[in-house]
VODO-99026 format. One record per residue (C-alpha): x, y, z. Coordinates in steps of 0.05 Angstrom, whole numbers, plus 5000, padded with zeros to 4 digits. Layout:
<nodes>
XYZ
...
</nodes>
This chain:
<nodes>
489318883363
487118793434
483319273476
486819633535
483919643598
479920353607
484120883657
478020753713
479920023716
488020043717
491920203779
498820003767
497419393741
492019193779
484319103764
479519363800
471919143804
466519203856
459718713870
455019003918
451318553975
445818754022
451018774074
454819314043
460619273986
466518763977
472019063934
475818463885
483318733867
485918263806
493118133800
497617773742
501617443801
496317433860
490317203814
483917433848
484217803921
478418013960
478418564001
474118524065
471619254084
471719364163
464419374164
460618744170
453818464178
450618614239
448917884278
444017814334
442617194383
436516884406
434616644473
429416274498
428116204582
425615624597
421715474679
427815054709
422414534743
417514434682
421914564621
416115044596
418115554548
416716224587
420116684532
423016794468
427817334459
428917544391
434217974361
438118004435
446218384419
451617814426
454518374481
449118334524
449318184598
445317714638
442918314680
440018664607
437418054585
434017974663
430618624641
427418374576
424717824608
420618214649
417918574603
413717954588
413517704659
413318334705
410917994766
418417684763
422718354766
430218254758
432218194835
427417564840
431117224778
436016634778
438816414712
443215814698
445915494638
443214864667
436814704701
440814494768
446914884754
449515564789
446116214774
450116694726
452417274748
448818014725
455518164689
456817464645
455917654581
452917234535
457817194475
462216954526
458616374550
458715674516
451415794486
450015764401
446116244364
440316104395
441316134476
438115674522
436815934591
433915644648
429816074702
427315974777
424616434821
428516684881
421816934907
420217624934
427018004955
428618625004
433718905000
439718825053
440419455076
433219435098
434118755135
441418955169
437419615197
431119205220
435018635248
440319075284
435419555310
430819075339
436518885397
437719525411
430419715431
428419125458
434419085511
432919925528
426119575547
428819115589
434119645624
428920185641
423719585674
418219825631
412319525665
409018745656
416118565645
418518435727
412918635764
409119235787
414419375848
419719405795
417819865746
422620445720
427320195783
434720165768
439319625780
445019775835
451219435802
454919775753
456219215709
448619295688
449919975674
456519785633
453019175591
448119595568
452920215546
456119635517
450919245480
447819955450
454120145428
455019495394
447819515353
448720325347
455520155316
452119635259
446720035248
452220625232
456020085191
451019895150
448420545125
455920895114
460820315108
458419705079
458219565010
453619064984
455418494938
448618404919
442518864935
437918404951
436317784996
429117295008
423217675041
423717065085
430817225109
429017805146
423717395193
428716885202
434217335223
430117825261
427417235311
434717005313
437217715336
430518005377
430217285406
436617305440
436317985453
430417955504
433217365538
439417595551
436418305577
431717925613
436117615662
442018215662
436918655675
433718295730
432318535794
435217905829
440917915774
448317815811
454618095792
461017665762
464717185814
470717615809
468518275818
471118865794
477118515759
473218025712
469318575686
475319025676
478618465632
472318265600
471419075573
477519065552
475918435512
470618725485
473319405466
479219145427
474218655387
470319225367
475519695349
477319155310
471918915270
471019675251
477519685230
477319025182
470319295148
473819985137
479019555100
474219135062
470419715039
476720115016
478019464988
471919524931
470120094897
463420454907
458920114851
463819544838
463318824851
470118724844
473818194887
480918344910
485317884956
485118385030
491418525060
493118755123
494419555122
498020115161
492319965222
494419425272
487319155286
488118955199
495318405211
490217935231
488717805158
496017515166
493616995199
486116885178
480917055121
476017305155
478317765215
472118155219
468517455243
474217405292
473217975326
465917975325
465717235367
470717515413
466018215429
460917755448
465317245485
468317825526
461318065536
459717465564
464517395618
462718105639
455917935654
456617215668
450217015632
449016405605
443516645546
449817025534
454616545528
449716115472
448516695436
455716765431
455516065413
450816005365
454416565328
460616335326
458315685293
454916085243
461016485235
465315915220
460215695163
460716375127
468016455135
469815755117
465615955051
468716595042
475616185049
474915694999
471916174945
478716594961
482315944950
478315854882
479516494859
485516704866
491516194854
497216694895
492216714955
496916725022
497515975042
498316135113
490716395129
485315975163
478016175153
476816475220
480616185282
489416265264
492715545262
486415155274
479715285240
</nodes>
């Protein structure tokens, strides 16, 4: 006579048995037609990664992270490194997949990249950063000083006789309403409307783009400002079209960097394709990817023929040229990005550049 299976281990016709592991239980169901069936419970060992950061130049071994979660972002993992390193605090970090490759972003997470168990990151140091906002306020408020200086004939600047005098044309009067409003508007800008990509940029940035800005600044005030300074060739009309050149360019760069920040979220670094809106100053994205560049060369080239200056007229230059670099930038990462990207749109100039 055989023995039936005990009333714990029958469940309509099915036998039940259970093995434990360090990792928790795994439940084996028998069946007469299925044979033997394991049943995996939702819960399951709990893995972790390793990364090591290696210097990008020497290939020395910097750090060894151990126990880092598969979730974990670049911009976490940024933070355990300095825990060993703190004179390299996250803002001052790049790190690549490759010693020569592009820096990951803050938000990659590593599960996600093509990396094993054991993670192999390479690091280089961006050097000491500020932050942006810092460097937009200092460069933009520089110009605005330093042409007040030039307006009011402080003295040493044009000679004893000339000191505190004012200037009898009223297109001095109206470039320098003009050129304030201008820096007063960035300065607004960049504290309320602006919303950063990333927080910070090179220490070194801000000496380079302060001399760029201050530079200019005082040579153009200089020589609008001067007591021998004469008006435009055309008079009254040159300056009246040249305001109006101006105006329009600076109602509508506002109007393209409200748009941009509506565009992103506050805290977000999400990219989005702009289109134009309700505001007319915005169609120019029609035609062009970066409107707000537009605008900004044509302020300065309307400034220009209001005051007839030639330290004008290079500044307005030099700009532009480093306009077109940014925005042809800005263009193709669009292009790269997004495949439905509008086909029509030049980086910065409509149907040519």
């Amino acid at each position: 006579m055989t023995s039936e299976p005990s009333l714990l281990k029958t469940l309509c016709g099915l036998s039940l048995s259970t093995k434990t592991m360090s990792a928790g239980m795994l439940l084996e169901v028998w069946s007469p037609s299925l044979g033997k069936v394991i049943l995996v419970p939702s819960f399951q060992p709990r893995f972790t990664s390793m990364v090591e950061i290696l210097d990008a130049k020497t290939r020395e071994k910097l750090c060894f992270l151990d126990k880092v979660e598969p979730q974990a972002t670049i911009a976490e993992i940024k933070n355990l490194f300095t825990k060993s390193h703190p004179q390299w605090y996250p803002a001052r970090q790049s790190l690549r997949l490759d010693p020569k490759g592009k820096s990951l972003k803050d938000e990659d997470v590593l599960q996600k990249l093509p990396v094993g168990t054991t993670a192999t990151l390479y690091f280089r140091d961006l050097g000491a950063q500020i932050s942006w906002v810092t460097v937009f306020l200092t460069e933009y408020a520089g110009p605005l000083f330093i042409y007040l200086l030039f307006y009011f004939r402080v003295p040493f600047i044009y000679g004893h006789r000339y000191d505190f005098t004012s200037s009898r044309h009223t297109v001095v009067h109206l470039a320098c309403i003009c050129h304030s409003f201008h820096y007063v508007k960035r300065l607004l800008e960049t504290l309320f409307v602006h919303r950063f990509s990333h927080g910070t940029m090179p220490l070194r940035n801000i000496f380079k783009n302060c001399t760029y800005y201050w530079g200019f600044a005082a040579w153009m005030a200089y020589y609008i400002n001067h007591p021998l300074y004469t008006p435009p060739t055309y008079g009254a009309q040159q300056v009246k079209l040249a305001l109006a050149i101006f105006v329009i360019c600076q109602l509508g760069n506002f109007s393209i960097h409200m748009a941009l920040r509506d565009l992103r979220p506050a805290g977000s670094k999400t990219r989005k394709i702009p289109y134009p809106t309700k505001n007319p100053f915005t169609w120019l994205f029609l035609l062009v990817s970066c409107p707000n560049y537009t605008y900004e060369v044509g302020s300065w080239i309307g400034f220009a023929i209001m005051t007839q200056c030639l330290p004008v007229a290079l500044f307005s230059l030099v700009g532009f040229t480093q306009m077109t670099i940014w925005a042809k930038g800005k263009h193709r990462s669009y292009l790269k990005e997004f495949r439905d990207y509008p086909p029509l749109r030049m980086p910065i100039i409509p149907f040519l550049l």
